[in-house]
C-alpha positions in Angstrom: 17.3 -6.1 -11.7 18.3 -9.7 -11.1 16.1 -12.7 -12.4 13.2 -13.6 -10.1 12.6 -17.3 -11.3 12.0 -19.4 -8.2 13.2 -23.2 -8.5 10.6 -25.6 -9.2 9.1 -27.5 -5.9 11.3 -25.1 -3.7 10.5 -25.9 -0.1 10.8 -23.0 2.6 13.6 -23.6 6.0 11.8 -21.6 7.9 14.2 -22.2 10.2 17.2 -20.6 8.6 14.6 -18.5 6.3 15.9 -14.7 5.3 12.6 -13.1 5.5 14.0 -10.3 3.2 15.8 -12.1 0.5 14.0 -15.8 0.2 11.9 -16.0 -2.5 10.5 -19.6 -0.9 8.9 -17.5 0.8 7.0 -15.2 -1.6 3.7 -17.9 -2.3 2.7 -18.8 1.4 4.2 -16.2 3.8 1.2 -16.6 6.4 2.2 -20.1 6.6 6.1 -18.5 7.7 4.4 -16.5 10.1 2.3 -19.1 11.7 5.3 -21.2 11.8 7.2 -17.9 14.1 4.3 -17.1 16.0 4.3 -20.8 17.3 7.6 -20.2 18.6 6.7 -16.6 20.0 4.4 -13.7 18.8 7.8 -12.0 19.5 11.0 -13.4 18.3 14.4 -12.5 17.2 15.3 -14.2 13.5 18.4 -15.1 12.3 20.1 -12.6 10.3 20.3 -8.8 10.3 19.5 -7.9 14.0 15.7 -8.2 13.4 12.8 -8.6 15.6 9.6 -10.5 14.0 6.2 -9.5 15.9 3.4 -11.5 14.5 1.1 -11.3 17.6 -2.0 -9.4 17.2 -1.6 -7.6 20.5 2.2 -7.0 20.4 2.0 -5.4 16.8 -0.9 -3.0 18.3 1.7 -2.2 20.8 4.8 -1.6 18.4 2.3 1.0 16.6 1.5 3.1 19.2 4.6 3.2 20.7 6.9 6.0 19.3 8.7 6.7 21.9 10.8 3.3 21.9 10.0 2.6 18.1 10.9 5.1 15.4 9.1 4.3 11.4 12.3 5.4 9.9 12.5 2.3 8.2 9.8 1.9 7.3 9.6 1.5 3.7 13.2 -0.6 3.4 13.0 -2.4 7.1 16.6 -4.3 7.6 17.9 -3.0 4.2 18.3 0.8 5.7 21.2 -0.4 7.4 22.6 1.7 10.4 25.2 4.1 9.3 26.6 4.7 12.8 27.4 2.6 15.7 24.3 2.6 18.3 25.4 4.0 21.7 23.5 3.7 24.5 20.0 2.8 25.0 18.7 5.5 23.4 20.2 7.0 19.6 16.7 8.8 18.8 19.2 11.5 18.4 21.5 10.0 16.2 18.6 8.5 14.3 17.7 12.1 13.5 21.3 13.5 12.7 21.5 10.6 10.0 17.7 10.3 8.5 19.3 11.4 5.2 21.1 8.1 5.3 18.3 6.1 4.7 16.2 4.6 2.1 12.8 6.8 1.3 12.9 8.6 5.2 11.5 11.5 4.2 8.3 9.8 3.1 5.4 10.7 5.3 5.2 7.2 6.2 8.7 7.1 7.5 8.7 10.9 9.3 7.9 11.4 13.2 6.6 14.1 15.2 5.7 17.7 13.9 7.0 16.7 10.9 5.0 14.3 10.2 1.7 16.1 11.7 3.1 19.0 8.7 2.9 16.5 6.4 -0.4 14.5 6.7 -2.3 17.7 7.7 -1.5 18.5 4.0 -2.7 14.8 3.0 -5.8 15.2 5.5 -7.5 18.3 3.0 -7.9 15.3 0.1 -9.5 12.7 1.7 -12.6 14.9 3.8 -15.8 12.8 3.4 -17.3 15.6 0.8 -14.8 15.2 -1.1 -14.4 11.7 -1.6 -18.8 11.5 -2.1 -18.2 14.1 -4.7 -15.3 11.7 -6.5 -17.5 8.3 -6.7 -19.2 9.3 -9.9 -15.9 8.8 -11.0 -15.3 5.9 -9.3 -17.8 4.7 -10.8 -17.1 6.2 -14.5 -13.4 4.9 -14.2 -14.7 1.3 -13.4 -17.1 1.1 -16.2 -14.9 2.7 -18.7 -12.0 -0.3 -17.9 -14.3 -2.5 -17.9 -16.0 -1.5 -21.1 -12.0 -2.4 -22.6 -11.9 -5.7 -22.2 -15.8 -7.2 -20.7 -16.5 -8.2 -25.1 -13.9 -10.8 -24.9 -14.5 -12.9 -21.8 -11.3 -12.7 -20.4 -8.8 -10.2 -18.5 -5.6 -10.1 -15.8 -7.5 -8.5 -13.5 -4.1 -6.9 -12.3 -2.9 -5.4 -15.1 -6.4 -4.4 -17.8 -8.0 -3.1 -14.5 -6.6 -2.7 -10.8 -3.0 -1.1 -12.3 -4.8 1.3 -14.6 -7.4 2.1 -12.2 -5.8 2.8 -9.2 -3.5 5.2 -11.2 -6.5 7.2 -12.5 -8.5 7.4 -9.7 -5.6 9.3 -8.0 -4.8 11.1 -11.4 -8.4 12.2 -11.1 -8.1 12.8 -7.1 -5.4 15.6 -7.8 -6.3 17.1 -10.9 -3.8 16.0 -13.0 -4.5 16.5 -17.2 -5.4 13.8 -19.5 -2.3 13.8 -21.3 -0.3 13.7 -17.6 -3.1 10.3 -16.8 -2.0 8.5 -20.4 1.6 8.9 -19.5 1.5 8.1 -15.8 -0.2 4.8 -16.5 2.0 3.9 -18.6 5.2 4.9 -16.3 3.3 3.0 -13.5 2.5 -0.5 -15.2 4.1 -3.3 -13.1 6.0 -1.1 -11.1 6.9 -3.5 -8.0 7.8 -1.3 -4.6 10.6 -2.7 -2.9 11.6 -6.0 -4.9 13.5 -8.7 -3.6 17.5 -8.0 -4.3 17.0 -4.2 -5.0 20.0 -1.9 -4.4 19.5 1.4 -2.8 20.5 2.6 -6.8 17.4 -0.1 -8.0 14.8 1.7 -5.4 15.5 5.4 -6.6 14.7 4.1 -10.3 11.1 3.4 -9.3 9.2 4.5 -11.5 7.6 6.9 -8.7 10.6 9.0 -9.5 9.5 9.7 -13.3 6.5 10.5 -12.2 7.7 12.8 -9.3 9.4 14.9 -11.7 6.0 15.5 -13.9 4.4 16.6 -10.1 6.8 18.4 -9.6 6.4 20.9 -13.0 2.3 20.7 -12.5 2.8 21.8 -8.7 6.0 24.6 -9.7 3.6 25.9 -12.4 0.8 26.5 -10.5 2.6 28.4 -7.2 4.4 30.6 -9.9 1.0 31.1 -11.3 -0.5 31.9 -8.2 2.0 34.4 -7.2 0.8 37.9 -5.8 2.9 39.8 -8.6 1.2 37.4 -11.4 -2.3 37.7 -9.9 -2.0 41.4 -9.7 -0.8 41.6 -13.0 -3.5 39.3 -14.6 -6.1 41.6 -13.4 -4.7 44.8 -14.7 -4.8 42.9 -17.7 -8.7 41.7 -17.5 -7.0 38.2 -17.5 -9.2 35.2 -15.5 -7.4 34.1 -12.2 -5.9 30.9 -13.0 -7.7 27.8 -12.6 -8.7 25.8 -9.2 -7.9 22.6 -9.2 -6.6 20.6 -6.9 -2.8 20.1 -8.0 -3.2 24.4 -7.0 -4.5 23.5 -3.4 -1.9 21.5 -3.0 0.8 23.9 -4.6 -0.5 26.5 -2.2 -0.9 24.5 1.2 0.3 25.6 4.3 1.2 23.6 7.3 -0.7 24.5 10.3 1.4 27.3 11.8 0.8 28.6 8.3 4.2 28.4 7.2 4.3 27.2 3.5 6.0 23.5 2.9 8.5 23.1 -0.4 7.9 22.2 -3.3 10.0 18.7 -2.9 8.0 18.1 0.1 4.5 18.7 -1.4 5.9 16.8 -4.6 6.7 14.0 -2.7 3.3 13.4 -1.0 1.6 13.7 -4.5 3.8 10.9 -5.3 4.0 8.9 -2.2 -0.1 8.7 -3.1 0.6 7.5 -6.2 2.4 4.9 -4.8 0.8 3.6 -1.8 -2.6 4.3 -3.9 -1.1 2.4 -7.1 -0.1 -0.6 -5.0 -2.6 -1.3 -2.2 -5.6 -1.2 -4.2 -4.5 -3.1 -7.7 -3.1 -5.8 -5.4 -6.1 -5.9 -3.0 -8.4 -6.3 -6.1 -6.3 -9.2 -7.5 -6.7 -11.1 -3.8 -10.8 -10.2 -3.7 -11.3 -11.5 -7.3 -8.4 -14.6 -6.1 -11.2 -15.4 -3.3 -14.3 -14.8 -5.5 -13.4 -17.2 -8.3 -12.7 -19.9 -6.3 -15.0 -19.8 -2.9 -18.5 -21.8 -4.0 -21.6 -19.6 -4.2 -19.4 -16.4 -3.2 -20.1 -14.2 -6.5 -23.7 -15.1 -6.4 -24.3 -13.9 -3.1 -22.2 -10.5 -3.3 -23.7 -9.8 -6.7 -27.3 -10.7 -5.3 -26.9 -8.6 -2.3 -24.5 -5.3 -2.9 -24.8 -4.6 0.3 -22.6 -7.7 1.7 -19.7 -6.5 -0.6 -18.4 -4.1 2.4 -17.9 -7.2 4.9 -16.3 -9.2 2.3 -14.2 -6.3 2.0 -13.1 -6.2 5.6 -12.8 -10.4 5.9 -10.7 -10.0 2.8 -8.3 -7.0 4.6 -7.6 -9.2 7.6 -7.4 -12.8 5.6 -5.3 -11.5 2.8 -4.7 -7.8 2.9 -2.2 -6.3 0.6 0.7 -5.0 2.6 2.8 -8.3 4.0 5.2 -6.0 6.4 6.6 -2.8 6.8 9.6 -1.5 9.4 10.5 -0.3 12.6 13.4 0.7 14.4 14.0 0.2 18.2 15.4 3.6 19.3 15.2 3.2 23.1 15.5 0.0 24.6 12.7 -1.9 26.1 11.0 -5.0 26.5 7.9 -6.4 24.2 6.2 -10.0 24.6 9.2 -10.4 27.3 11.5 -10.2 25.0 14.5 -7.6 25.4 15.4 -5.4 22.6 18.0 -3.1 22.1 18.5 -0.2 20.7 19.6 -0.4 16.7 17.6 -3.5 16.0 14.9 -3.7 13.4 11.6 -4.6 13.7 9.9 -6.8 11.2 6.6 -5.6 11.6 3.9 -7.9 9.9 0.2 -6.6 9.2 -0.8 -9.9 7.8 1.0 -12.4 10.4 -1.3 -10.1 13.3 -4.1 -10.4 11.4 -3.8 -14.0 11.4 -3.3 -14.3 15.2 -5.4 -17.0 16.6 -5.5 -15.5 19.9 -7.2 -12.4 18.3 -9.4 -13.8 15.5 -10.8 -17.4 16.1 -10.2 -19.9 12.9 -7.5 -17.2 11.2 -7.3 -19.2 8.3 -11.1 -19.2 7.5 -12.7 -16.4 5.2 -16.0 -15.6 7.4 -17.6 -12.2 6.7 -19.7 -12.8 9.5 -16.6 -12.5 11.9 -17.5 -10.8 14.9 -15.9 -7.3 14.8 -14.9 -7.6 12.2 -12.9 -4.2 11.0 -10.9 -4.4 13.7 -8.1 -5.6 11.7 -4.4 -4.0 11.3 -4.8 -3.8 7.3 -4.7 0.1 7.7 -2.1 -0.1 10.8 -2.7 2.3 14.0 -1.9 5.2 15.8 0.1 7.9 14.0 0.7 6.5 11.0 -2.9 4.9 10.6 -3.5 5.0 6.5 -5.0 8.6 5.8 -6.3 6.7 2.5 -7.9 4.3 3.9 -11.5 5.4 3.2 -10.7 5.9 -0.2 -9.2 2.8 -0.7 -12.5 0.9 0.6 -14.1 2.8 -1.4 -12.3 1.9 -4.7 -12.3 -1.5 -4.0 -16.7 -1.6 -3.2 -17.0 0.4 -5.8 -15.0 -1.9 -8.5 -16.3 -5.0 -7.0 -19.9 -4.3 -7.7 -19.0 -3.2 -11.2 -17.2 -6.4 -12.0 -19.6 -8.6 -10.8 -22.1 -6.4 -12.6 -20.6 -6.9 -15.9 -19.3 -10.9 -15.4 -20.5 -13.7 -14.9 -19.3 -16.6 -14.0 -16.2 -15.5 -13.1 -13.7 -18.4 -13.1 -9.8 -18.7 -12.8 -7.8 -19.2 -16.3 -6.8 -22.9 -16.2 -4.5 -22.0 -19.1 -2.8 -19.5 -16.6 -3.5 -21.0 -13.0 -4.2 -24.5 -13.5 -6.8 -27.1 -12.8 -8.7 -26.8 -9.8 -6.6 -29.3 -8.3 -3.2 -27.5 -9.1 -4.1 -24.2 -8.4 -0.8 -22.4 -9.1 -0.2 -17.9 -8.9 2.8 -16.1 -9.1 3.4 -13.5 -6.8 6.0 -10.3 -7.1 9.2 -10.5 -5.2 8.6 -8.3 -2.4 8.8 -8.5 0.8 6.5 -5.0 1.2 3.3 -6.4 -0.2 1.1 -9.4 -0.9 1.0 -9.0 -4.6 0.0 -11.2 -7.4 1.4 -10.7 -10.2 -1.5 -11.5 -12.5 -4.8 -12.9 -12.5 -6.4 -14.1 -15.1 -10.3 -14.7 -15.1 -12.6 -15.9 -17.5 -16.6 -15.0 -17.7 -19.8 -14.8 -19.4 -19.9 -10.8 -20.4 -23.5 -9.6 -18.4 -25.8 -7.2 -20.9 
């Protein structure tokens, strides 16, 4: 991986910016997207026949719209580059012939039609309301048992003593996976960084997601061959117990709904995508929270006075500083958005953070104001068909940890050895264009009990 060192004082062209590749970019990117949706909520940038939408309205659009806009890029945007000539107005069809071709397109995020419904129907069985009330004692365990690692000495990176380790054992715990299987996967998964900055297409498939695909993989194998009628049978001529239920067998035993049964790579890969989208979104999202709760007057007093209000700050925080920065689409049929023609074969740079911060939807963007009118109507989470399935998990992860943070810390305060004075605030971010990620944050506090 190349070094990721950003020159000192380095000032953004937003101009001539490469949204993909500038790392001036990395520390402010809202102010980049204010400075494109001034010119249009729609506009075409400079290099790699890409589209930016920053526009509230014009995002919701490119969401819903699958006929015109395929997610087949989702994951790499620009950097799945086009292995065929576009011909026509419309090469859904040769989008399909070629999906091999690109970048993590067999992720469920990236598939289409049935497909796709196959795919998150599968997804849809682990995130049913009585089973996600029947994981918050855990939730809750998890939080306290982080916490109880580092709360004696007064200090902690938020990102990598708590939010890394956490998010990785809550989904650990979500699918069943063995103690020994949890040490080693949070290990595996510490820092990973999901599509940095310069990464080959070789870079990507070492992710660490793939070491931990291949464990999945030998949990879910072992537990279909286990559950085969010839075994079964034989275990009860023997008097042997059925093997055990977990989840990691539910999943190894799916069916899609026409009942047919989905493979083993496909089931291994959603067990992985959700230690991946799990992993990232919530670590990072924790780091921004605790970013705005150390330095906003009177904020940690009132959230830990009144529980309650922790759930609006968690929705402000989703729309003023959400964790994913942009993901990818790919015109397949031309059309026109925000009167602007686009042709089929260009990419869409499709920005959940620049819509959030669309003055024309959300008055004084800029502002963190739990008291926003309607305020969940944000894009953190996306829309349509592709809408995150783990969204209610992820809220409540995040609830759940901030109440047991601010339960255990008082007055929480940025590291000035780390971040600065007050008046030089300084953070360091990871070089990708996929997420709003801080790489560390280091707090200080007065341990509580």
């Amino acid at each position: 991986m190349p070094d990721y060192a950003m020159p000192d004082h380095a000032m953004p062209d937003y101009a001539n910016a490469d949204f993909y590749t500038d790392l001036t970019l990395i520390d402010d990117p809202h102010a980049y997207f204010d400075h494109l949706r001034a010119s249009c909520p729609v506009v075409r940038l400079p290099y790699r026949n890409v589209v930016a939408v920053t526009g509230f309205e014009e995002t919701v659009q490119v969401m819903l719209d699958t006929e015109h806009f395929s997610s087949i890029n989702a994951v790499g945007g620009p950097l799945a580059n086009l292995t065929f000539e576009p011909h026509g107005d419309d090469i859904t069809a040769q989008l399909e012939k070629e999906r091999s071709q690109f970048s993590f397109s067999d992720q469920v995020v990236s598939e289409s039609g049935t497909r796709h419904l196959n795919l998150r129907s599968i997804l849809a069985t682990l995130f049913t309301p009585s089973r996600l009330r029947a994981l918050e004692p855990q939730l809750k365990a998890t939080a306290d048992a982080l916490i109880d690692e580092f709360v004696p000495t007064g200090k902690v990176d938020l990102v990598e003593q708590y939010g890394g380790p956490y998010a990785t054992l809550i989904i650990a715990n979500l699918l069943g996976v063995p103690e020994d299987g949890q040490r080693r996967f949070r290990a595996v998964l510490k820092g990973a960084v999901p599509v940095p900055i310069g990464a080959t297409h070789a870079d990507m498939m070492k992710n660490p997601l793939v070491e931990v695909g291949k464990d999945l993989f030998k949990y879910l194998a072992k537990r279909r061959l286990q559950n085969h009628r010839v075994l079964r049978f034989a275990r009860r001529m023997l008097g042997l117990a059925p093997p055990a239920a977990d989840i990691l067998t539910e999943l190894a035993l799916a069916r899609y709904p026409d009942g047919s049964a989905p493979s083993l790579v496909d089931i291994t890969g959603l067990a992985a995508f959700l230690f991946g989208a799990g992993q990232d979104t919530t670590n990072r999202l924790l780091a921004n929270a605790f970013r705005v709760i150390a330095t906003t007057p009177g904020m940690q007093e009132e959230l830990r006075g009144n529980p309650k209000r922790i759930a609006a700050f968690l929705e402000e925080l989703l729309r003023f500083d959400g964790s994913v920065k942009s993901g990818g689409r790919l015109c397949q049929k031309s059309t026109t958005l925000g009167g602007v023609e686009i042709a089929a074969g260009t990419t869409i740079l499709l920005s959940h953070m620049a819509a959030n911060r669309d003055p024309l939807r959300f008055a004084d963007p800029g502002a963190f104001d739990m008291d926003r009118p309607r305020i969940k109507e944000h894009l953190a989470f996306g829309r349509g068909a592709h809408t995150c399935i783990g969204a209610p998990l992820a809220r409540k992860e995040v609830v759940v940890s901030i109440e047991a943070l601010l339960a255990r810390m008082g007055n929480i305060r940025l590291s000035a050895a780390h971040h600065g004075p007050e008046a030089a605030r300084h953070y360091a971010y990871e070089p990708t264009y996929v997420l709003r990620a801080l790489r560390e944050l280091h707090l200080e506090f007065d341990p509580i009990g």
